[in-house]
Each structure stands twice: as structure tokens, then as C-alpha cells.
C-alpha positions in Angstrom: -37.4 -5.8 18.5 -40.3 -3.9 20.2 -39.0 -0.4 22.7 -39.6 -3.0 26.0 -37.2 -6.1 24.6 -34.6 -2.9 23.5 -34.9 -1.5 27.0 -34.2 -4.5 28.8 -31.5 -5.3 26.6 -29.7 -1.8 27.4 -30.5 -1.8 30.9 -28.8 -5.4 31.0 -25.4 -4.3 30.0 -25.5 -1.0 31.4 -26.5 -2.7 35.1 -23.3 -4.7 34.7 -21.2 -1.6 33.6 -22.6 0.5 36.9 -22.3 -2.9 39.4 -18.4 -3.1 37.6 -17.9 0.7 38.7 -19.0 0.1 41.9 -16.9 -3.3 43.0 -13.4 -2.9 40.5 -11.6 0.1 41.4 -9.5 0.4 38.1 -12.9 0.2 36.1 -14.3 3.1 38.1 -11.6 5.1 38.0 -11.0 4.5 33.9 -14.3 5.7 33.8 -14.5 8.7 35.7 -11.2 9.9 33.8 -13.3 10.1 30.3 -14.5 13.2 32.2 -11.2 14.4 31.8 -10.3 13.0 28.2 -9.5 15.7 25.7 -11.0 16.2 22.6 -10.3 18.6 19.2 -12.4 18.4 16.0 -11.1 18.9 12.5 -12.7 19.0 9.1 -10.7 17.1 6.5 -11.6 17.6 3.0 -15.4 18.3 3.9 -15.2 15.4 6.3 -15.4 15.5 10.2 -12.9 13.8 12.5 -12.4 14.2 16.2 -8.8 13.1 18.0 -9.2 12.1 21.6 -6.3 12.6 24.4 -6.4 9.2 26.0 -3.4 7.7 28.2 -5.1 4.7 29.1 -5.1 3.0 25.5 -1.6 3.4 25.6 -2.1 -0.5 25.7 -3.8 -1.0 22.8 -1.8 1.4 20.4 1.8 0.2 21.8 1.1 -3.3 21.8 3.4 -5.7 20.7 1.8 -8.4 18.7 4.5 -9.8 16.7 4.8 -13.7 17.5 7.6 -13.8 20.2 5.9 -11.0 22.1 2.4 -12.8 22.5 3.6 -16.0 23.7 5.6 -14.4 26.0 2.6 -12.9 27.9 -0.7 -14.4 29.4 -3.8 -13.5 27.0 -6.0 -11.1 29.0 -8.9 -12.1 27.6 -8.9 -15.9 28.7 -10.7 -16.4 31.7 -8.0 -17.4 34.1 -6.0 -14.8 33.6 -8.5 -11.8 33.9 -8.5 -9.7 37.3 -10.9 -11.3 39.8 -12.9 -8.4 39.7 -13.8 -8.5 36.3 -17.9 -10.2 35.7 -19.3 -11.5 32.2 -22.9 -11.9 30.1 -23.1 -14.9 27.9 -24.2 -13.4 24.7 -24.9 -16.8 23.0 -22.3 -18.3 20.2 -20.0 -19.1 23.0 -19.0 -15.6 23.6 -19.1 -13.2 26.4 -19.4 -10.1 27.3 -17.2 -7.8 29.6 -16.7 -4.4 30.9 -13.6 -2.7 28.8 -11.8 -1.3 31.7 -9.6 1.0 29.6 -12.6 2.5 27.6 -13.1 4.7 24.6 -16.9 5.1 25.1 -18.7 6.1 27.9 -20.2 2.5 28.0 -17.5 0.1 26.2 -17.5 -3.7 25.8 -15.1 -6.8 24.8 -16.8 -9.5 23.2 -14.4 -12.3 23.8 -14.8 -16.1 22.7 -15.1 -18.2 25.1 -12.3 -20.5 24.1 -8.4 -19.5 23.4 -8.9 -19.4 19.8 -7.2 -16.8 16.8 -8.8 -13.7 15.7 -10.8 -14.4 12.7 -13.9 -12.7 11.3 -14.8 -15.2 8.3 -16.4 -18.0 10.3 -17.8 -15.5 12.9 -20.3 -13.2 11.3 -23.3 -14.5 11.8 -22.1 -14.1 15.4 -20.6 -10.6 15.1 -24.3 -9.5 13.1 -26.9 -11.5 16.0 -24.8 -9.5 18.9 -25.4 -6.0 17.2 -29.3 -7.0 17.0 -29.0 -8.2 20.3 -27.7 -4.8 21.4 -29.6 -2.1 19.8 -28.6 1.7 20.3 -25.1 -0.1 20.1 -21.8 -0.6 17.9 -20.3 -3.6 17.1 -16.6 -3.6 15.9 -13.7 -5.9 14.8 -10.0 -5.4 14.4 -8.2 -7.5 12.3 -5.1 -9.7 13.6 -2.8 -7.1 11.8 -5.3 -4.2 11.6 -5.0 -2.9 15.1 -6.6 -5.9 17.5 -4.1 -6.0 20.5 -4.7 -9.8 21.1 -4.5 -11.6 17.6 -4.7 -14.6 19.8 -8.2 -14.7 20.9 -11.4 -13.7 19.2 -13.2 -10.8 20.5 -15.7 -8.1 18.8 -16.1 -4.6 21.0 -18.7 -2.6 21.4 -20.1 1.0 22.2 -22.5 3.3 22.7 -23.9 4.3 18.9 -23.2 7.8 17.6 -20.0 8.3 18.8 -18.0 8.0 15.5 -18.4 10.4 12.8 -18.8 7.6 10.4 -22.6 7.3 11.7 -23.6 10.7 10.9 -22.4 11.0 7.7 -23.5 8.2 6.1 -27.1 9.2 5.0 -24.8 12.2 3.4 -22.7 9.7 2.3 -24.7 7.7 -0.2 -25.9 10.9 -1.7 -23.2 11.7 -2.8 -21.6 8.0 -3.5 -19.4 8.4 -6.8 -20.2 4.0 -7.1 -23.5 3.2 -6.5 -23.7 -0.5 -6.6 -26.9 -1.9 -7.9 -29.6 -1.6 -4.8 -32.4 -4.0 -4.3 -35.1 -3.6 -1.0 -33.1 -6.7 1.0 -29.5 -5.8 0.0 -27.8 -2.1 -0.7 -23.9 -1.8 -1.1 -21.9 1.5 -1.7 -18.5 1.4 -2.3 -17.1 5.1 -1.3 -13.3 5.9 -3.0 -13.9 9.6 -1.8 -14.4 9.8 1.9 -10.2 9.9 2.7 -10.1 5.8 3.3 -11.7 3.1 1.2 -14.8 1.8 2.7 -17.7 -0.6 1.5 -21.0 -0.5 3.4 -24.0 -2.3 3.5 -27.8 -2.1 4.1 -29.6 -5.3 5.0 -32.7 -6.6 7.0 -31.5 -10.4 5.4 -29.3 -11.5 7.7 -27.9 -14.0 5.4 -27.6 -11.8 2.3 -25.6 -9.6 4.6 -23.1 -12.3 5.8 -22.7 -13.2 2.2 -22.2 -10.1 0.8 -19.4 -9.8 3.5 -18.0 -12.8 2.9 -17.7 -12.4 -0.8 -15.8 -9.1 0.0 -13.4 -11.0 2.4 -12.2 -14.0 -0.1 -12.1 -11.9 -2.2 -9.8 -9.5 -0.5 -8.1 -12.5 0.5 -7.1 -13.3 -2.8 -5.2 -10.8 -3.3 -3.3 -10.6 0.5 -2.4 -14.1 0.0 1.1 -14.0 2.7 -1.8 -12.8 5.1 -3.7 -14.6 7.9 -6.5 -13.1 7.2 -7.1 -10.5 5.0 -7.0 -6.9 6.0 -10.2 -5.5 7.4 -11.9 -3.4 10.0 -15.3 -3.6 10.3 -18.4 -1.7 12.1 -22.0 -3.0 12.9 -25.2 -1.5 14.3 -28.8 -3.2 13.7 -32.0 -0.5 14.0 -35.4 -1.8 13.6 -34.1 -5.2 11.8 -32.1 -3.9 9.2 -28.3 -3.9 9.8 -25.8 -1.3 9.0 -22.2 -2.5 8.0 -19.1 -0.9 7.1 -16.2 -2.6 6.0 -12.7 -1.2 5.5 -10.5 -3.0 3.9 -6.7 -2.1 4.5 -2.7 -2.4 2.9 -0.9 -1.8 6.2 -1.0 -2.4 9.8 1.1 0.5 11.3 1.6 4.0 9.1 5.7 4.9 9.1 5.1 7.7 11.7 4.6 4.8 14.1 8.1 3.4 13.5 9.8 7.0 13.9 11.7 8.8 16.6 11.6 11.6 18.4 9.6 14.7 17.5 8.5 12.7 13.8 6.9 10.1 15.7 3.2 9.9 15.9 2.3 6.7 17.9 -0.8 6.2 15.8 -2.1 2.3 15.5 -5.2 2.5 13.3 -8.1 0.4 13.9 -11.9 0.5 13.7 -13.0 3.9 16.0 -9.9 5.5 14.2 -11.4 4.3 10.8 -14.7 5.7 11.9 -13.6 9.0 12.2 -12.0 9.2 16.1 -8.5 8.9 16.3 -7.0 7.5 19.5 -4.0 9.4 20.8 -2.9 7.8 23.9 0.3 10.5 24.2 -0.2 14.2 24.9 2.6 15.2 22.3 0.7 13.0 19.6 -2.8 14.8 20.3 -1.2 18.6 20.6 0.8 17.9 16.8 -1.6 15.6 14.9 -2.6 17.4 11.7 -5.6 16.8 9.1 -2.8 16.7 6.5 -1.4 14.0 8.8 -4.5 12.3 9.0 -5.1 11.9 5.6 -1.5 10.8 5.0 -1.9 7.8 7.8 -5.2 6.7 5.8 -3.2 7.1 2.3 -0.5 4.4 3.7 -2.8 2.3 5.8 -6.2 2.2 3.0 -6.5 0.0 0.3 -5.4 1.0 -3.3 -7.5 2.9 -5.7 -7.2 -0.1 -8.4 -7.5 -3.4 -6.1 -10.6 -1.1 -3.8 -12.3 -1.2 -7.6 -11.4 -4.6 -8.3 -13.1 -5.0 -4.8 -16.4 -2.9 -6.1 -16.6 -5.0 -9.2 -16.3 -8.5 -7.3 -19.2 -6.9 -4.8 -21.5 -5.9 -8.1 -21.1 -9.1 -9.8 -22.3 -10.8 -6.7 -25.2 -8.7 -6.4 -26.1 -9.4 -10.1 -25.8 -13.2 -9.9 -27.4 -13.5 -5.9 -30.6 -11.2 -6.5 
């Protein structure tokens, strides 16, 4: 995509988020708080992380998605029951795109499906790959049913601004240090990193369907062995630069860490998802941001991250499709 097509592209979604500021009152004023958000940085283990003070996604990390408690509430993201204020993009695939009005990022996007249809990745990543080259200089991610997504009943990707997780910086350091470099060719690149505090695969591509088959060889076979699950457990980022895309791929053990489930002063109200996995952890109390520690950081990733010995079953299933596909 030439620097004019990526111009107009930003300047399409970033005219909708300023006309949304300007006519929604909630949207503005969501916003205009981020000016106010609180932020600390910590290094953990070598690695950066930042936790952000932010009331508003009190929705997202308190939500109840257990089965009685979604069909006991309207789905926010289906058209006829979103606040009259709120405008959309077609993005193609039959999904849209619309202002998050409780943002993370200082431009922030849901993604929804246009029909009321169940969270699932597998039969959506060519979609989830053609909106992150549709929006250069931004980040696609998506939650899992059980991996932090606060409406497991309807398909949706977010996006945001690019360079705000930590993830994105570190990666170039990252594969120089990778402990399992997969075999690399020029269309297709995996790592597999076991040492950067959570499991994570990523991938290098400018194929788009090597990429979605790479991915979807790491889903079944993560599926395999979650087979009580809906869908296996994953988080995944996206970002496209100059044709090649950029994916990483965390695959997960555990919705909720046990601090989530305690009381009082042990409670950390902590619901990992994608931005937590990239390195920005959400704390939507003021008690959870002034007592959140590296040391329980890293303990959250050690209950919530894959295994060390299914993650390598993982890396193997990743090479051998490698060897047998290039």
C-alpha cells in the first residue's frame, strides 16, 4: 500500500473517531479522561511492562460471561441494541467498525460481525489478517471466548494505534535472542519464545495464506489438546507494514488467574487478555494499580500461560508444518 492509500485509510477512521467525539457525549468524555489515566512501568526479568489506572474497563475485566449471565443481558455489539449515537465503517467480510467508547488507546476500535454470531477465530483469519492490511500504522487483536473477550456471544476483533504494547518494541530484540528458532524461509518465519515470562509463537509473513495456515495449524492443534473447550485458548495480535504481516499468538491454560477469585486485600481484579499479554496490564481499580507487583505479574502469566511441555509439543507441530509446507 503506497503512503497516499495509507493516509487515506488513517484519516478515514480517525475522521469517524473526532465526528464520534464531537456528537456522543460518553465517547468524548471516555476520551478526554486517558489524559488523566495513570500509568507505572516495571522491568520484569529484563522485560518491560507498563500497568495503566483505568476505571472505565471496569466492564471488560468484571464481566460476567458465564452462560446464565449472557443471556440475561442484551449483546452490546448487535446493532439494535447499541446507543443511538454510536456510527459504523463497513470493513468488508461483513464486519464493521466502531468507535470503542471505553478505550485503552488513544484511537481504539471494535470490529464487530455484522450478524449475532459466537466468538471464533478459526474460520475468521483471513478476515482478522485483510483488516490489519487495511489499517496500516494499526493493531489488530482477538480475545478468546474464555481468554478475556467480554462478549463470547458475538464476533468482534479490536483495534489500536500501533506501538503502544511493549510487545512491538521488543520483538526485533526478541528473535535475537529466541532460545527456538524455527526453520525460516523468505515467505514464512516462526519463533516460538518459552523465555519472555508467557508462551508466545509469532510470525513473519508477506503470504497471506501461508500465514493463515501456519495459524491454523497452531489452533487445531492446540485444540487437540483443550478438547472440553469451545475453542481453544488463544490471544492473538496483528499489524501488516509494507505487505508483510506481523502475528503473535499466545496460547493460554486459564481464563482468570486465582487472585481474581479472592477477597479483600488478596484480590487483584486482573482478567488477562490480548493488551495485557502484550505487555500493558489493565487495572480498572485504584487498589489493584497502587499493589500490583512484577513478582505478581509473572505469577498471573505462570497460571494463565501454556505449559512448558504442551507450548513444545506446540513448537514441534509448528516445525513439522514448516518442513512438509515449504
Amino acid at each position: 500500500m503506497d503512503d497516499t492509500k495509507i493516509g487515506m485509510a488513517q484519516d478515514r477512521f480517525k475522521i469517524l473517531l473526532l465526528a464520534q467525539n464531537q456528537t456522543w457525549q460518553l465517547s468524548d468524555a471516555n476520551y478526554r479522561s486517558l489524559d488523566q489515566v495513570e500509568e507505572k512501568e516495571m522491568t520484569i526479568e529484563g522485560w518491560k511492562f507498563r500497568v495503566q489506572f483505568n476505571p472505565e474497563r471496569i466492564r471488560s475485566s468484571a464481566a460476567k460471561v458465564d452462560s446464565s449471565s449472557i443471556a440475561a443481558r442484551k449483546c452490546f455489539l448487535c446493532i439494535e441494541n447499541r446507543p443511538i449515537e454510536q456510527r459504523e465503517l463497513p470493513m468488508g467480510h461483513d464486519f464493521l467498525l466502531l468507535v470503542n467508547p471505553y478505550p485503552i488507546f488513544r484511537t481504539h476500535f471494535t470490529l464487530p460481525y455484522f450478524h449475532h454470531t459466537d466468538q471464533r477465530i478459526a474460520s475468521n483469519l483471513e478476515a482478522m489478517l485483510d483488516f490489519a492490511r487495511q489499517m496500516p500504522g494499526y493493531t489488530l487483536f482477538y480475545n478468546g471466548p474464555e481468554c478475556g473477550a467480554s462478549a463470547p456471544d458475538h464476533l468482534h476483533f479490536q483495534a489500536g494505534e500501533s506501538g503502544f504494547m511493549p510487545v512491538e518494541e521488543e520483538f526485533e530484540t526478541l528473535k535475537l535472542q529466541a532460545e527456538s528458532l524455527l526453520h525460516q524461509s523468505e515467505r514464512l518465519k516462526i519463533w516460538a519464545f518459552s523465555h519472555y515470562l508467557r508462551k508466545m509463537i509469532s510470525i513473519e509473513t508477506s503470504d497471506l495464506s501461508l500465514g493463515i495456515s501456519a495459524l491454523e495449524n497452531a489452533i487445531n492443534c492446540l485444540g487437540e489438546l483443550q478438547p472440553g473447550k469451545v475453542e481453544p485458548m488463544i490471544n492473538l495480535l496483528c499489524y501488516c507494514k509494507d505487505e508483510k504481516w506481523t502475528l503473535h499468538f499466545f496460547p493460554r491454560k486459564l481464563h482468570r488467574p486465582s487472585q481474581y477469585f479472592e477477597k479483600g486485600d488478596k484480590q487483584l481484579l486482573i482478567s488477562p487478555a490480548a493488551v495485557d499479554f502484550g505487555g500493558v496490564f489493565i487495572t480498572p481499580r485504584l487498589e489493584d494499580f497502587e499493589k500490583i507487583t512484577g513478582t505478581a505479574i509473572l505469577n498471573i502469566f505462570n497460571q494463565v500461560s501454556l505449559d512448558e511441555a504442551v507450548f513444545q509439543y506446540l513448537r514441534q507441530s509448528l516445525s513439522k508444518f514448516q518442513n512438509e509446507t515449504l
